[in-house]
C-alpha angles and dihedrals in degrees: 000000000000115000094267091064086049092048085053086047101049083041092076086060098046097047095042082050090052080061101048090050073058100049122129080209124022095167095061111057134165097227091166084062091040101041094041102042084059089052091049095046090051092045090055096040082049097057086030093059117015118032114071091238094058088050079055101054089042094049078044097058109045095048079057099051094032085049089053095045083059090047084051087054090057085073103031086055087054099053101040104024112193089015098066102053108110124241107282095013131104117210121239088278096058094256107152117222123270087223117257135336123170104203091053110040103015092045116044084061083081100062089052099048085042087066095032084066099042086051091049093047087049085053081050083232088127097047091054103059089040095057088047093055090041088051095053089041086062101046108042100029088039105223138128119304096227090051094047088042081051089050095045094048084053094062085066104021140030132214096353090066080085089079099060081071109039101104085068098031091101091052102045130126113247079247096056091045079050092051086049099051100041098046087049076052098048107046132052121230121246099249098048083042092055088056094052088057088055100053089046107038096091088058111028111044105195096030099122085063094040089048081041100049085046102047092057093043086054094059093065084030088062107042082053090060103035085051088048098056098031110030122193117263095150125082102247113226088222094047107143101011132061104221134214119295097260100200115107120267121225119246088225147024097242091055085055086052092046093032092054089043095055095048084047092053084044088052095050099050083048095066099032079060091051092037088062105041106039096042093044085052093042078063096050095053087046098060095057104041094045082052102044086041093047082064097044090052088056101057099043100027093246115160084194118150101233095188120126094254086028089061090039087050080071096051091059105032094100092049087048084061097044089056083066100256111155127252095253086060106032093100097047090055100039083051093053086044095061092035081060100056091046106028103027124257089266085081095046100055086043080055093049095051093044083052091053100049097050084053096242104154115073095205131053101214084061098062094053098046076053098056084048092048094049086044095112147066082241096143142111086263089060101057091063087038099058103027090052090034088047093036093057099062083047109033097173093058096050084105097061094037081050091054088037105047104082092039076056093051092052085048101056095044098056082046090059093057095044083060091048089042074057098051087038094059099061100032106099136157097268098036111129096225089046079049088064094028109100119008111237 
């Protein structure tokens, strides 16, 4: 074990410590949740990384995910010709590519894994593992069984895992609503990460079992710190037993497949709205703080970058370090890291690629603590997406999602990097995922 995988290791400590400093209630702690999400998380990392069946299931699972993105591509193809042919390929009738674009080849993936999911939940194959993690979540961590069947749906959905629960929403404690908010925060959904796997497979091979792996360590990762910042002080209805998913099943098999697509085609218009109106104001706020700050390096002979995730990079600078990035490549991942809570974590992913392929980080293993710690809808965005999408099916609790929302958003960012302190403590220079991590 060299001295970046202990810092990553004396980094869980240290972060879980940052949310107990913000803790409504520091004397009343859940130790059996926290105790017992870190062990799950290492458990996982350990067969992940370092058995050779875990290297199996990991080499598995992204030639699964990279062999369906190419499936996807069959209809994309279809529907924009020309368009659709990814950077360096030629289409079955010898038509080179036009070079990327991210509306015509990233984004239609999501409609297909969209209806890839809805087809798994009607063959009830997706209900089923969640209610087996679920199941695990409530035992051993000893929480309610609505908040952990709202964790575990996170690991494969986003905002409509919401509705597993509804039936219980109105009658939840302010830490399960917490539980709720932060684990939506700190996983990616199937679909989006499914698009992620396509902007950075050119440049990362290995990256869908990396965003996989990650997005099921999250889910324990999240609950920790959920139950950290906002302990339970309240007696939960589903204590003791993890009900029935509660979301409405479809009659057919061909309304799943509509049904996925159109939620696919709504996702999509969600974050090329967001796309369009946080990065157009990020460059707002750029344009008067880089002018005020150019004056301000005149006068005092700064060379500072005054940009908006050039000031956050700041901010996270110190808990990049504590992941176990090396020093080299602390301030391009502090600087992705602010770019993500501001600027989703889209952006973020297009910048990491873009990193990778100009060649910016000088080690390997950073770059990968860096896709872990991205892995996550842990942004400003986030907080109006899942409060309103969470309020509506509970009207009379929007105020305490409302009070709740921003803590959520701290929550699940420091989530994301215990998950990536987790990661870093196994990644080495001679460890074998870290071998088919980045291409060189």
């Amino acid at each position: 074990m060299t001295r970046y995988n202990l810092v990553s290791l004396v980094g869980i400590p240290l972060l879980i410590g940052l949310g107990w400093l913000m803790s409504s209630d520091r004397r009343r702690m859940n130790w059996r949740a926290i105790i017992w999400g870190v062990v799950l998380q290492f458990a996982f990392g350990a067969v992940l990384f370092l058995m050779p069946f875990g290297m199996k299931v990991f080499a598995f699972m992204n030639d699964a995910v990279v062999r369906l993105l190419d499936c996807a591509g069959k209809g994309t193809y279809f529907v924009f010709g020309p368009l659709a042919i990814p950077p360096g390929r030629v289409s079955p009738a010898g038509e080179p590519s036009l070079g990327f674009f991210l509306a015509f080849q990233a984004f239609p993936t999501i409609v297909f894994f969209s209806a890839l999911m809805a087809i798994l939940y009607y063959w009830r194959v997706m209900p089923l593992i969640i209610r087996c993690f679920s199941w695990v979540f409530a035992r051993l961590m000893r929480v309610s069984g609505a908040e952990s069947l709202c964790a575990a749906s996170n690991i494969f959905v986003g905002i409509e895992s919401a509705t597993t629960v509804r039936p219980y929403i109105e009658r939840m404690t302010r830490s399960e609503l917490f539980v709720m908010l932060t684990a939506g925060m700190s996983t990616v959904a199937s679909n989006v990460l499914a698009f992620y796997t396509y902007c950075l497979q050119d440049t990362f091979w290995g990256i869908a079992g990396h965003l996989i792996s990650a997005s099921v360590l999250s889910a324990p990762a999240a609950i920790v710190m959920a139950k950290v910042m906002v302990p339970e002080t309240g007696e939960p209805v589903t204590m003791g037993r993890v009900p029935e998913d509660a979301s409405e099943r479809d009659k057919s098999l061909f309304e799943a497949v509509i049904n996925g697509a159109t939620a696919g085609m709504r996702l999509i218009f969600g974050i090329i709205a967001l796309l369009l109106a946080v990065l157009g104001l990020m460059a707002v706020v750029d344009l008067v703080l880089c002018s005020a700050g150019a004056r301000i390096n005149m006068m005092m002979g700064w060379h500072m970058d005054w940009s908006l995730s050039g000031l956050l990079a700041w901010v996270f600078y110190i808990p990049t370090a504590l992941m176990g990035v090396q020093p080299e490549d602390i301030g391009a991942v502090a600087r992705l890291l602010g770019e993500r809570v501001i600027g989703t974590e889209v952006a973020s992913y297009r910048d990491l690629a873009l990193m990778l392929s100009q060649g910016t980080f000088v080690h390997a293993r950073s770059a990968v603590i860096a896709s872990y710690a991205l892995c996550g809808f842990a942004h400003v965005a986030s907080v109006a997406i899942f409060v309103g999408g969470i309020a509506a099916l509970a009207p009379s609790r929007s105020g305490e999602l409302a009070r709740l929302g921003f803590k959520a958003l701290i929550a699940a960012t420091i989530a994301c990097m215990l998950t990536a302190c987790v990661a870093g403590v196994f990644l080495s220079g001679i460890s074998p995922l870290l071998g088919i991590g980045v291409r060189p």
